[in-house]
Backbone bond lengths (Angstrom), bond angles and torsions (degrees), N, CA, C in turn:
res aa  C-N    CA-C-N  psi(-1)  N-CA   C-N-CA  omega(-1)  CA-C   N-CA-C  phi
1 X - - - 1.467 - - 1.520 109.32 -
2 X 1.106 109.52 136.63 1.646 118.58 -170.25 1.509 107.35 -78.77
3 X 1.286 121.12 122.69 1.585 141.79 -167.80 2.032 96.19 -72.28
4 X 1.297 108.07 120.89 1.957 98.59 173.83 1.455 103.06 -89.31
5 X 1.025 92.80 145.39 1.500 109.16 158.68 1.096 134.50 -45.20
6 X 0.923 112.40 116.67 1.827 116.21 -172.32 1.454 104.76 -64.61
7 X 1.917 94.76 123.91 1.969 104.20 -177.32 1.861 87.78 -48.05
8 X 1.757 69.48 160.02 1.416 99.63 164.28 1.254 114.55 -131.49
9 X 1.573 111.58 -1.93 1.350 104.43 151.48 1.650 148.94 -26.03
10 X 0.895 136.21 120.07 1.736 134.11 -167.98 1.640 83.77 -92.74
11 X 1.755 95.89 146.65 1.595 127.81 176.81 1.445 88.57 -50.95
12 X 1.396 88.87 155.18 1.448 95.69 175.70 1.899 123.42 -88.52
13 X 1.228 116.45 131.59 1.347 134.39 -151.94 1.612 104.08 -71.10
14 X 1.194 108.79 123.54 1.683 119.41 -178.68 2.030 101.82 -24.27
15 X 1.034 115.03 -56.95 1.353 126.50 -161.46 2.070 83.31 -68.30
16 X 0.712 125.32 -57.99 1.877 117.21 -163.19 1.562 95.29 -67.31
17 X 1.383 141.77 -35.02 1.809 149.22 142.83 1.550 93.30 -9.53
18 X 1.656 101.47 -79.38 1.336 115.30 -164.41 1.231 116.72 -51.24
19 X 1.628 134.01 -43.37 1.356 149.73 159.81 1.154 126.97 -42.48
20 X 1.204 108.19 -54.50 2.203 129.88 149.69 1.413 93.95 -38.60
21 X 1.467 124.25 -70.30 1.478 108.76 -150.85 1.527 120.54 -68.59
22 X 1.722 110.16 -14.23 1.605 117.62 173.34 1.579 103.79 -70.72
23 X 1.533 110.15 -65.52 1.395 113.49 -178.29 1.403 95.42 79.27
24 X 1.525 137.40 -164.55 0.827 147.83 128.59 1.467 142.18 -11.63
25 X 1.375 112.18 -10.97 1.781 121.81 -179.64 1.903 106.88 -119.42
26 X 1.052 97.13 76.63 1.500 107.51 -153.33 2.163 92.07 -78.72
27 X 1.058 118.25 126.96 1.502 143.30 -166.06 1.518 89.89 -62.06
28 X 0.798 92.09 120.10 2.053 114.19 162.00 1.429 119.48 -89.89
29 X 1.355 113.65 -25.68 2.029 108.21 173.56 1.436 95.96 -159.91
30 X 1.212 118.31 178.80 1.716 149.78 -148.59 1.618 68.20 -65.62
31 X 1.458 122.21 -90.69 1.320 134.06 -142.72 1.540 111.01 -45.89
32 X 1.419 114.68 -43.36 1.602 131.41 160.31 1.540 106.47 -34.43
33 X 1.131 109.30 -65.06 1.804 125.77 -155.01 2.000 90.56 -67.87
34 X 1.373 106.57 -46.59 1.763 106.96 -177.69 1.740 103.07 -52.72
35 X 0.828 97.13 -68.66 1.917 104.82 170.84 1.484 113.40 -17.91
36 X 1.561 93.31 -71.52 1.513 95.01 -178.22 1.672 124.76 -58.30
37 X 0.912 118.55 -26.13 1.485 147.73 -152.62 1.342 85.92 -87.39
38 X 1.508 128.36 -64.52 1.701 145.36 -178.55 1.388 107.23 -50.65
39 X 1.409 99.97 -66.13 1.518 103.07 170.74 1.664 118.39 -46.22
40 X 1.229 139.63 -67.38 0.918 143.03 161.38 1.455 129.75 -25.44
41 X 1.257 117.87 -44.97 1.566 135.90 158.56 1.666 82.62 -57.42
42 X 0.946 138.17 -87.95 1.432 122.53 -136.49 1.297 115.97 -71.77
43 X 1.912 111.05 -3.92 1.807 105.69 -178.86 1.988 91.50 -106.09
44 X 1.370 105.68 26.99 1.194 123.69 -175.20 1.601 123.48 21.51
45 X 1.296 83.11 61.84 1.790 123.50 162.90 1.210 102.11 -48.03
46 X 1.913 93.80 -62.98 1.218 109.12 -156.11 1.861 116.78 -120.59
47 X 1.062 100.92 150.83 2.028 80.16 172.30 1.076 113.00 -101.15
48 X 1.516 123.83 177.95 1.315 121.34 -129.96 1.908 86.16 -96.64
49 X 1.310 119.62 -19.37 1.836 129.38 -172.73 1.523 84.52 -76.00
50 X 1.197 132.89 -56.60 1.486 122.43 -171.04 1.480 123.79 -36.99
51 X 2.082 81.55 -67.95 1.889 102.17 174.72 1.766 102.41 -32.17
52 X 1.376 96.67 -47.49 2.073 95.33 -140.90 1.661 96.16 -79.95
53 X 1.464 118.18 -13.55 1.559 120.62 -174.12 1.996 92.36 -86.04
54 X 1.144 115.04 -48.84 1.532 123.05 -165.04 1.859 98.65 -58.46
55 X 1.755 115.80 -41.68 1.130 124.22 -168.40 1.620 111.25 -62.43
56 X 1.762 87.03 -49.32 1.311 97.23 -168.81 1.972 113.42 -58.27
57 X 1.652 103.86 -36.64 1.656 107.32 178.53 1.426 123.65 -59.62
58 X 1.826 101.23 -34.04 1.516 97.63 149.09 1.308 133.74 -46.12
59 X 1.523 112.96 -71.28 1.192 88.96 168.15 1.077 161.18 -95.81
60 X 1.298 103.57 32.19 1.729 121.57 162.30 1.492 117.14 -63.42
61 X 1.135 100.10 -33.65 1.725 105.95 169.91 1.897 126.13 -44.53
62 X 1.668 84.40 -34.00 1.281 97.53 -150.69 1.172 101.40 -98.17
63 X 1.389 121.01 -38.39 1.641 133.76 163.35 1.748 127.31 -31.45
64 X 0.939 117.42 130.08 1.510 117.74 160.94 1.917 119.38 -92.00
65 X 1.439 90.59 158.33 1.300 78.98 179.10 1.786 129.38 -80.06
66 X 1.197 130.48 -7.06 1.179 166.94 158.50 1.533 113.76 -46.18
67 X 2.027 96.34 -14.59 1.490 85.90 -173.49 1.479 103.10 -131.22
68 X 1.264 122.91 18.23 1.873 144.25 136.35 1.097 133.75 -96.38
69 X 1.257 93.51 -32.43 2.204 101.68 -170.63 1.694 95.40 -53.70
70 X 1.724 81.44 150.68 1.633 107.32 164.05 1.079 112.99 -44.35
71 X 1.462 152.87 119.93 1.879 119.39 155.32 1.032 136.23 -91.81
72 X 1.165 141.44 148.67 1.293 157.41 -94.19 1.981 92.61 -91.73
73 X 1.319 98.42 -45.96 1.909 109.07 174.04 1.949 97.14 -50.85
74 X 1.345 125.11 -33.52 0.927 121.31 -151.69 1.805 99.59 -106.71
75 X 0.605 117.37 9.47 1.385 109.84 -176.59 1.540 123.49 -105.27
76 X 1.214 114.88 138.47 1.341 118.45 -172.29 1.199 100.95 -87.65
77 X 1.227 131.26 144.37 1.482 143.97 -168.75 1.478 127.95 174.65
78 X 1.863 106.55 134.38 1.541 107.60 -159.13 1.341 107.25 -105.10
79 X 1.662 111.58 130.44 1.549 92.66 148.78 1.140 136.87 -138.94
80 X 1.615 101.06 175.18 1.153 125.39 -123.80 1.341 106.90 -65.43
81 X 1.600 124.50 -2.55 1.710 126.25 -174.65 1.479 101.14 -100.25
82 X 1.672 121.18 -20.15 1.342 113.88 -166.27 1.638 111.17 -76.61
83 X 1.153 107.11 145.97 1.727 134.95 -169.18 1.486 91.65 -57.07
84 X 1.551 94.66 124.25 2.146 101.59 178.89 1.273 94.72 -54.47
85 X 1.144 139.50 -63.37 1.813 109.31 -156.70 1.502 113.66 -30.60
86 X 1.281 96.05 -63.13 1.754 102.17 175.03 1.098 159.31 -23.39
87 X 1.756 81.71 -42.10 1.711 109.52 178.91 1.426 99.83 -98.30
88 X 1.326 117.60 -12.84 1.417 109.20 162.60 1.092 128.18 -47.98
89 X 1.430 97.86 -72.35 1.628 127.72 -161.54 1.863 95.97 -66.03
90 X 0.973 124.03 -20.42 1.546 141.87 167.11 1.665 95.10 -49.67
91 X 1.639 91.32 -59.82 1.554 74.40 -159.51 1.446 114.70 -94.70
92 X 1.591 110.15 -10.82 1.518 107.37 166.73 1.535 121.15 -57.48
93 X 1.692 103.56 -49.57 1.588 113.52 161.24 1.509 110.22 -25.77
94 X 1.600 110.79 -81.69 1.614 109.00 -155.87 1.370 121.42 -65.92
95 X 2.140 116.32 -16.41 1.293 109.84 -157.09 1.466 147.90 58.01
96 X 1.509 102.43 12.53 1.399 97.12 -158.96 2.161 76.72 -104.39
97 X 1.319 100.67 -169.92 1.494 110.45 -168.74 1.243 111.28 -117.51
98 X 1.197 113.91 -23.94 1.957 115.24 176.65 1.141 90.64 -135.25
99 X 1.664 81.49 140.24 1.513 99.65 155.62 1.559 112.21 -168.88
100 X 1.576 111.25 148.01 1.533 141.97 -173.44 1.570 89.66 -49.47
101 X 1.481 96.66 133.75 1.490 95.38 152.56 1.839 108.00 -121.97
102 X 1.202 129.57 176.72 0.934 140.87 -177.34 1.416 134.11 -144.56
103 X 1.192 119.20 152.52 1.728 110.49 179.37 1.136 126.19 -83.62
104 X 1.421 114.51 -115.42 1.509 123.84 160.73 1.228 144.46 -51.03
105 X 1.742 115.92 -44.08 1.423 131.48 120.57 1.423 133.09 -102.41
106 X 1.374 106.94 -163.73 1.589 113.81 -173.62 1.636 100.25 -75.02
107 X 1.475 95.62 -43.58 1.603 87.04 -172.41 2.259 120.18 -73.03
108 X 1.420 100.94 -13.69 1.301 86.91 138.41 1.221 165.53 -75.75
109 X 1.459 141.96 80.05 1.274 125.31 -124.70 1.685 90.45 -126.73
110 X 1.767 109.06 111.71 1.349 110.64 -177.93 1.968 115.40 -85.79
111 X 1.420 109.54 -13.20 1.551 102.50 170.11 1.447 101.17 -171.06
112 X 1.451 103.85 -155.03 1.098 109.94 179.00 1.615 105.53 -130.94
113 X 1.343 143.08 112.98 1.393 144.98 -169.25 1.507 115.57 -88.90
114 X 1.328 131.94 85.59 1.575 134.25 173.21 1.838 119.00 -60.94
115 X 1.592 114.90 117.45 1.023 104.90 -175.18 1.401 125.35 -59.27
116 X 1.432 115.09 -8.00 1.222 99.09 -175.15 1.429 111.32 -90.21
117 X 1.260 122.42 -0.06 1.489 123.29 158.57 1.156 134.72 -48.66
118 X 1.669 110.02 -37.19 1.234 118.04 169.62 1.424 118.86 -70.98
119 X 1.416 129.83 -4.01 1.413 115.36 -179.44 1.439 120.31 -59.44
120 X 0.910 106.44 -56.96 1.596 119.55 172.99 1.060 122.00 -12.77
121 X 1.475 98.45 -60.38 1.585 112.32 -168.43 1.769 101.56 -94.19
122 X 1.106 108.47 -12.25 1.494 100.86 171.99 1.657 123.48 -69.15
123 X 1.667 89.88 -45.19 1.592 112.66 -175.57 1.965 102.82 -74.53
124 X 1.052 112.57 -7.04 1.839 122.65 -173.86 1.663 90.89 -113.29
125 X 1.562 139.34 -14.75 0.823 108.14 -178.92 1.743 130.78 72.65
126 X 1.473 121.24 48.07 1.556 134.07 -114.08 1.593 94.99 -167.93
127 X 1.190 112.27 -11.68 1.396 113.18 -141.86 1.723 105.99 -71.17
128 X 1.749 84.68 -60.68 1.878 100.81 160.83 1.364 121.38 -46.97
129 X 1.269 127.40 -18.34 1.428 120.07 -168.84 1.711 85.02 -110.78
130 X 1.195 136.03 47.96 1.409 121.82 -174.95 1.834 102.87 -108.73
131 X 1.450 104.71 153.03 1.680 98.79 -173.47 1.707 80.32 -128.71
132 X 1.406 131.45 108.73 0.791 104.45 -148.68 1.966 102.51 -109.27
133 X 1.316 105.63 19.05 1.538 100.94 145.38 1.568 128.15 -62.67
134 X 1.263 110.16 -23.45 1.459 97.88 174.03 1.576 118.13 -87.13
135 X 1.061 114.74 32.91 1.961 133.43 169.49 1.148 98.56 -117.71
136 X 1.651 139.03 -22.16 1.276 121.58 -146.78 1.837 116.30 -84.26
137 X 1.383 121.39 105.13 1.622 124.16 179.36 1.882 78.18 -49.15
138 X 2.212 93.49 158.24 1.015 100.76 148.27 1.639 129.72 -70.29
139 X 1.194 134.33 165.87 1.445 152.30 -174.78 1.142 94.67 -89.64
140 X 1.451 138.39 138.97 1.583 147.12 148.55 1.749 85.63 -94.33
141 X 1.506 84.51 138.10 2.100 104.59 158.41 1.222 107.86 -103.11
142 X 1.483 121.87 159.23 1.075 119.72 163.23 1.937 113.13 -161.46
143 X 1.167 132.78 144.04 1.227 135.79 -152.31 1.534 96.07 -89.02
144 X 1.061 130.43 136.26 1.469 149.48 174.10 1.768 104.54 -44.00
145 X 1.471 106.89 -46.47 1.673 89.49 177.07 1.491 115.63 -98.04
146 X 1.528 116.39 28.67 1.233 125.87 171.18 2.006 105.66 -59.81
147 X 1.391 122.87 107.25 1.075 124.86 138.89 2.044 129.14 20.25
148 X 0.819 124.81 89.27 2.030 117.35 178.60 1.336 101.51 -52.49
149 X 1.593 126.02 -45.12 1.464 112.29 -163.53 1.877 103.90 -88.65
150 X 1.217 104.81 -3.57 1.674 113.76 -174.35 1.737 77.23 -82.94
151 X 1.027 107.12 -81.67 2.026 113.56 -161.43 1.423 103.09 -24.23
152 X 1.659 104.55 -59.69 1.653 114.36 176.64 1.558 120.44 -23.70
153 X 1.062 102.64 -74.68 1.362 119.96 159.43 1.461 124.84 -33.02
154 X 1.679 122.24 -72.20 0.839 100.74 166.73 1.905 139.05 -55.56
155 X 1.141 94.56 -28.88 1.823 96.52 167.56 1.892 118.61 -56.21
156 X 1.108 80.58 -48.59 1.643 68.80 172.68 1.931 131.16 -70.21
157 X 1.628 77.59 -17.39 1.797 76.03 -177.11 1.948 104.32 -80.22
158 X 1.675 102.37 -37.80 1.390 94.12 -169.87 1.490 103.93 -94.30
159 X 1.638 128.87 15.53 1.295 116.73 172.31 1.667 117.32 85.57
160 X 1.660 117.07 -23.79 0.882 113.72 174.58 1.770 141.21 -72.37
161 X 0.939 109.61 154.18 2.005 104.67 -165.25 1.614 90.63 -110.00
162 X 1.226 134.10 -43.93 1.176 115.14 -161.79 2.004 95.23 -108.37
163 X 1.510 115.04 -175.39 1.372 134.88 -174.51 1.665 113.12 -162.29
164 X 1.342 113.18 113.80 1.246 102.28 169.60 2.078 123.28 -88.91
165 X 1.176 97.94 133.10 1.535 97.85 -158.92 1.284 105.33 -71.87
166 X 1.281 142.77 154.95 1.372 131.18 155.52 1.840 111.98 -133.18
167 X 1.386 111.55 147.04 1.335 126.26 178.72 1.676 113.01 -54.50
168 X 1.080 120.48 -167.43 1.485 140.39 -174.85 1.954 94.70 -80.88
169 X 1.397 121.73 -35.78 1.561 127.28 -169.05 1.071 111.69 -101.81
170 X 1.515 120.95 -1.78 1.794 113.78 -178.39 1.458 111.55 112.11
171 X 1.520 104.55 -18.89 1.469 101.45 -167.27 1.370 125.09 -102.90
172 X 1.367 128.25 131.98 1.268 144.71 -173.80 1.733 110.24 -17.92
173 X 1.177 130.89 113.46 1.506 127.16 151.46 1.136 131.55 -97.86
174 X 1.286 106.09 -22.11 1.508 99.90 -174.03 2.043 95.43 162.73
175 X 1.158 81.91 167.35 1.834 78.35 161.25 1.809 106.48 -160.02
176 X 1.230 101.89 175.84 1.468 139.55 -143.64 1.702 121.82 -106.68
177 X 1.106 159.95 120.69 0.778 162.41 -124.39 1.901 114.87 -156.45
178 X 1.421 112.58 128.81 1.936 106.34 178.41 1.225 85.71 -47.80
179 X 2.021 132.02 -70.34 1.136 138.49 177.46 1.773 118.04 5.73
180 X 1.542 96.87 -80.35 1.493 115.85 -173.34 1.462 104.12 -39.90
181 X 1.617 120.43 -49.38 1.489 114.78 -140.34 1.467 86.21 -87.94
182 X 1.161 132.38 -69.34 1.554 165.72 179.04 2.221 85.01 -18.06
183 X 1.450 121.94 -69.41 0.915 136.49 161.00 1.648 123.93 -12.76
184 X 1.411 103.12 -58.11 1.769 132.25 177.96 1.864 96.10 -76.01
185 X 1.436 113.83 1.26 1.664 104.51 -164.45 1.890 89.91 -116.86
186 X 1.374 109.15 -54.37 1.445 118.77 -169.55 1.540 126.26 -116.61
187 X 1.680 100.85 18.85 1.204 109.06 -172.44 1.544 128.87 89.37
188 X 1.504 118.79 165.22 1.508 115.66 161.61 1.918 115.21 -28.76
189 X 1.176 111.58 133.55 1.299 129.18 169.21 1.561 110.11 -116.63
190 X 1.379 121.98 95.19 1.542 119.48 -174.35 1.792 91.54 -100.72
191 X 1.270 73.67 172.79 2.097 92.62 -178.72 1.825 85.55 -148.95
192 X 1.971 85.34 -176.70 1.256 96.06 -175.41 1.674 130.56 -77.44
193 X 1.836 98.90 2.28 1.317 98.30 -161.31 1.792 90.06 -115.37
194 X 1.613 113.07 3.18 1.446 107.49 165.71 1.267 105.55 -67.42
195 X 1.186 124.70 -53.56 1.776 127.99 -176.33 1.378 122.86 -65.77
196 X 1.477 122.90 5.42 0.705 136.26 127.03 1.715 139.36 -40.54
197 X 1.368 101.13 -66.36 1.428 106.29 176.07 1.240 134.39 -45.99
198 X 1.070 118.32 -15.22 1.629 129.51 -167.90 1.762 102.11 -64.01
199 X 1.222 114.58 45.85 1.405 99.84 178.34 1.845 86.00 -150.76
200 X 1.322 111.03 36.06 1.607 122.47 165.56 1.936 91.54 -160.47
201 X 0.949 98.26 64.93 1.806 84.36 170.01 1.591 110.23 -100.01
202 X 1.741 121.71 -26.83 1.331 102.76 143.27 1.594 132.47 -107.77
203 X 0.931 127.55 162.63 1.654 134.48 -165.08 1.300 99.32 -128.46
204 X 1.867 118.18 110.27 1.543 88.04 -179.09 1.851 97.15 -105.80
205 X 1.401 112.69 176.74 1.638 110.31 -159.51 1.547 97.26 -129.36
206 X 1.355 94.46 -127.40 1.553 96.42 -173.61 1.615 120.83 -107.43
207 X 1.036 145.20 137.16 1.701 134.24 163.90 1.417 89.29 77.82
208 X 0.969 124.68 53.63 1.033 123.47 154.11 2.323 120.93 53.38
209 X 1.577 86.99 57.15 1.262 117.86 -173.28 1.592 115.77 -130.30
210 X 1.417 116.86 125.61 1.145 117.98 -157.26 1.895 102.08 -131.36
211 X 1.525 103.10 122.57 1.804 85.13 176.83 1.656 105.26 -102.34
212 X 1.440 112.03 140.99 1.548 106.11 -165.81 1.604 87.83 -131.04
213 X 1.868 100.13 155.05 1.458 102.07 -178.40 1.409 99.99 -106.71
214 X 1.428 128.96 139.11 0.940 134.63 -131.09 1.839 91.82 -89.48
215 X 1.655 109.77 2.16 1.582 91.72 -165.38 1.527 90.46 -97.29
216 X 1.134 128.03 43.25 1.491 126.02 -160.45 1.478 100.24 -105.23
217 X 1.684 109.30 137.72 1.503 106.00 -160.63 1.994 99.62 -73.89
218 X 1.300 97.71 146.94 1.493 106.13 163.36 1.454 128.04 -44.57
219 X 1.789 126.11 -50.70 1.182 132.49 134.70 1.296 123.12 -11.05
220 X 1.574 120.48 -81.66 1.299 123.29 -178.32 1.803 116.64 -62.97
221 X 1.493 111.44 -32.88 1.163 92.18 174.36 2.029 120.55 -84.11
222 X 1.072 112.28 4.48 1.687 138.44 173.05 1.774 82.36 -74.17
223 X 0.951 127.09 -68.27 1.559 119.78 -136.21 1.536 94.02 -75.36
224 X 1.596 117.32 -38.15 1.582 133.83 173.66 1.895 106.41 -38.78
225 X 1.329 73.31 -72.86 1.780 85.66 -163.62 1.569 109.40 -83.01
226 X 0.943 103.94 -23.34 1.879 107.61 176.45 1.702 110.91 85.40
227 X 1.708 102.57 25.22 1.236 90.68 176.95 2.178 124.04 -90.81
228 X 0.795 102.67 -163.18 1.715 86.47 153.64 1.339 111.65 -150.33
229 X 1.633 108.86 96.05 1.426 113.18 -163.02 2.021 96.77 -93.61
230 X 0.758 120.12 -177.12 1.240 127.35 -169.03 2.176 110.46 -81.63
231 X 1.338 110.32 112.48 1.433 97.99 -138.05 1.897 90.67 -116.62
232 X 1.669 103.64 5.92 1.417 112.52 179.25 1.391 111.76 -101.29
233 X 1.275 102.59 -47.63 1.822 111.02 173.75 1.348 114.49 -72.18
234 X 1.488 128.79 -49.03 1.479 105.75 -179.39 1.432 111.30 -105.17
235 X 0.729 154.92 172.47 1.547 176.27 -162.18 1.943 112.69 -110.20
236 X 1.332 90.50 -69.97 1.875 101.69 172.85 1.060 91.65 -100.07
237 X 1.563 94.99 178.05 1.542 134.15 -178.53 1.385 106.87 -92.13
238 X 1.326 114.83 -58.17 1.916 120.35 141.63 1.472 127.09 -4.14
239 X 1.539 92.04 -58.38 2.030 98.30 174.82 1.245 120.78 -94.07
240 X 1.610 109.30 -10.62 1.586 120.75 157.92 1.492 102.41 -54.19
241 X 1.579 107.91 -81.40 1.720 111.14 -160.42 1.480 103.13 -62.90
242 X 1.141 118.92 -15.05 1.839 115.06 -174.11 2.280 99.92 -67.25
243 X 1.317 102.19 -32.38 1.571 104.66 -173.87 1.635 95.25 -91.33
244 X 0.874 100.90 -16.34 2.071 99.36 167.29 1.623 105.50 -56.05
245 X 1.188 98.86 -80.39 1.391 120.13 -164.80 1.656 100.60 -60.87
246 X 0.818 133.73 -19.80 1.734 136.13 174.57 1.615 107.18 71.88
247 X 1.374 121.44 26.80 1.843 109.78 -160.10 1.664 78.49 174.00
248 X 1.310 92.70 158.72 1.641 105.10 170.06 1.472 118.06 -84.11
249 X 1.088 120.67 112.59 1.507 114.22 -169.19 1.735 107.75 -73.05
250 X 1.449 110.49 178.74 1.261 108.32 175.01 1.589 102.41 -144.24
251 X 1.286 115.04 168.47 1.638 119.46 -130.30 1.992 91.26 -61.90
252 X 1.623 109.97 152.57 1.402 123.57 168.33 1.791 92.94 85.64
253 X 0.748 121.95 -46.72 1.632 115.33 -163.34 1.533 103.03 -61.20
254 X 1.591 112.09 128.77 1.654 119.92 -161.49 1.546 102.06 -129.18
255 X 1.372 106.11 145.87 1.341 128.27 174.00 1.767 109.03 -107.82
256 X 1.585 107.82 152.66 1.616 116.35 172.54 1.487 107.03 -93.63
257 X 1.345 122.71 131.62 1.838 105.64 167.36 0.984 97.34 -148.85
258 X 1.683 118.46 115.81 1.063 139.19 -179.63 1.825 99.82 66.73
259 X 1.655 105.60 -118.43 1.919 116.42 -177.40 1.428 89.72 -103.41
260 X 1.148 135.72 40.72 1.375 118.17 171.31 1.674 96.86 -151.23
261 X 1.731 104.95 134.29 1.122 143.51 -177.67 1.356 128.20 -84.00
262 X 1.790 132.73 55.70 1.315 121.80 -148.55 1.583 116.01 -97.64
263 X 1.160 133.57 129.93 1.297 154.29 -174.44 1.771 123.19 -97.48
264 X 0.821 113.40 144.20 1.843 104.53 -159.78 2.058 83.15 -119.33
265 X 1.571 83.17 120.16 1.927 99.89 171.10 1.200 121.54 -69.99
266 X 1.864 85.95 -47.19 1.382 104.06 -165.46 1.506 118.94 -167.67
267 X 1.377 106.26 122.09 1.746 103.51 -165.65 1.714 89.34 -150.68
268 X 1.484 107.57 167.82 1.334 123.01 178.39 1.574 99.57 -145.40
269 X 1.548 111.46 161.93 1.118 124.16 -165.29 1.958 116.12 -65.29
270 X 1.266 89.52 34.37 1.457 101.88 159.33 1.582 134.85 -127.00
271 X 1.190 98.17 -40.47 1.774 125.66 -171.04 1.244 108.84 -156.59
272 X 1.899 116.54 151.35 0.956 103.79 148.81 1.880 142.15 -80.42
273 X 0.976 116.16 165.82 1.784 121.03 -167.84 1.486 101.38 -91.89
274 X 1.545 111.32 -102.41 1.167 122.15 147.40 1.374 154.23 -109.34
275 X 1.271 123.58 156.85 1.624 132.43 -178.19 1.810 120.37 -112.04
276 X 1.382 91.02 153.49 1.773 100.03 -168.94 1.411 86.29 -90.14
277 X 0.910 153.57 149.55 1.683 133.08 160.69 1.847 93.29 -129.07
278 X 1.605 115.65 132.28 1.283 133.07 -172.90 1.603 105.07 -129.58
279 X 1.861 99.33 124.22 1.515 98.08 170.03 1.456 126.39 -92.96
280 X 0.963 132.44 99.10 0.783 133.67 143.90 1.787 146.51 13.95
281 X 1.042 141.49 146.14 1.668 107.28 174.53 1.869 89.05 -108.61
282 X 1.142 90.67 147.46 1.519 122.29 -162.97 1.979 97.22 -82.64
């Protein structure tokens, strides 16, 4: 019997997967195309990191920026009159790598200051004699209902990582990050100075308003609030309210549990991030 030739065919290419998984029932809208996409993950077309990266690019489309950005209460930011030690230790404190500086007010914002600019003059000893408009990148603006996959775009063409947001009047809301959007595409992006934080996982505010990060153990948030939520089955407070809500919520949409009122800040098409959590009167 005559021996065949071993194919020389190449595996078949993510995009011909995707083609297999329409077949013949070719998707008529967003909600159609998710189906297929689901389905496909489960005759394991596809894997489940694909599905949740492909889901997530959808909906970046659909997103505004207004509904990730930093806000404006939340943002770390230097200015431009305060004494360098200050703005140092500002930025050694937060760790982050850019940041807005400003003039007279917040809503003036003359650049954007990258820490690694300052080495130079740190390692030269320069620091005190620093004027520190002459470090300052320009600022990109951008309007709160500006588009995620529009912003996307624009970052890559002008190189920029950060965006300062502005309102309907000119004035500062918050700003924007490659980070943020990129995040809403492939999930949480932690570093070494997220694992850090765990020594603010609740924040309490005003009237009796509390913002909690959703990786916060069930235990600790029991001992907080004095409730007794179930401290064997879930782990977080995150995978608590995630079996509340029966579905992954998406940002603002709030659940009741028990005297407490919980609100979603910030989540992406995987998990939730963070929660407003409000008590209630009992």
């Amino acid at each position: 019997m005559k021996e065949e030739p071993p194919s020389t065919q190449s595996p078949r290419s993510w995009a011909e997967r995707i083609s297999q998984a329409f077949g013949s029932n070719e998707p008529r809208s967003r909600e159609d195309l998710k189906k297929v996409l689901r389905d496909a993950e489960g005759r394991q077309l596809l894997d489940i990191e694909a599905l949740g990266i492909i889901e997530g690019a959808m909906m970046v489309s659909e997103m505004q920026v207004k509904e990730v950005m930093v806000p404006r209460s939340q943002m770390v930011a230097i200015k431009e009159a305060s004494p360098t030690k200050k703005f140092v230790n500002d930025i050694i404190k937060s760790a982050h790598s850019r940041f807005p500086v400003f003039g007279e007010n917040p809503d003036d914002v003359l650049g954007i200051l990258l820490a690694k600019d300052l080495l130079p003059l740190a390692i030269g000893n320069k620091l005190e004699r620093l004027n520190i408009r002459d470090l300052l990148r320009p600022a990109i603006h951008v309007p709160e209902s500006k588009r995620l996959d529009a912003l996307l775009k624009e970052f890559r063409a002008t190189k920029n990582h950060m965006a300062i947001v502005v309102n309907e009047y000119g004035g500062v809301a918050g700003l924007i990050t490659i980070e943020d959007v990129l995040e809403q595409i492939v999930g949480e992006i932690d570093d070494e100075h997220d694992l850090e934080d765990d020594d603010h996982l609740i924040k309490k505010g005003e009237n009796k308003h509390f913002v909690v990060k959703a990786r916060t153990p069930v235990d600790e948030f029991n001992s907080y609030f004095k409730t007794q939520f179930d401290e064997d089955q879930y782990n977080t407070i995150g995978g608590f309210v995630l079996k509340e809500f029966g579905h992954l919520p998406k940002r603002d949409e709030s659940v009741h549990i028990d005297h407490l009122l919980f609100r979603v800040l910030n989540a992406d098409n995987r998990s939730i991030h963070l929660l407003e959590v409000q008590q209630e009167n009992a």
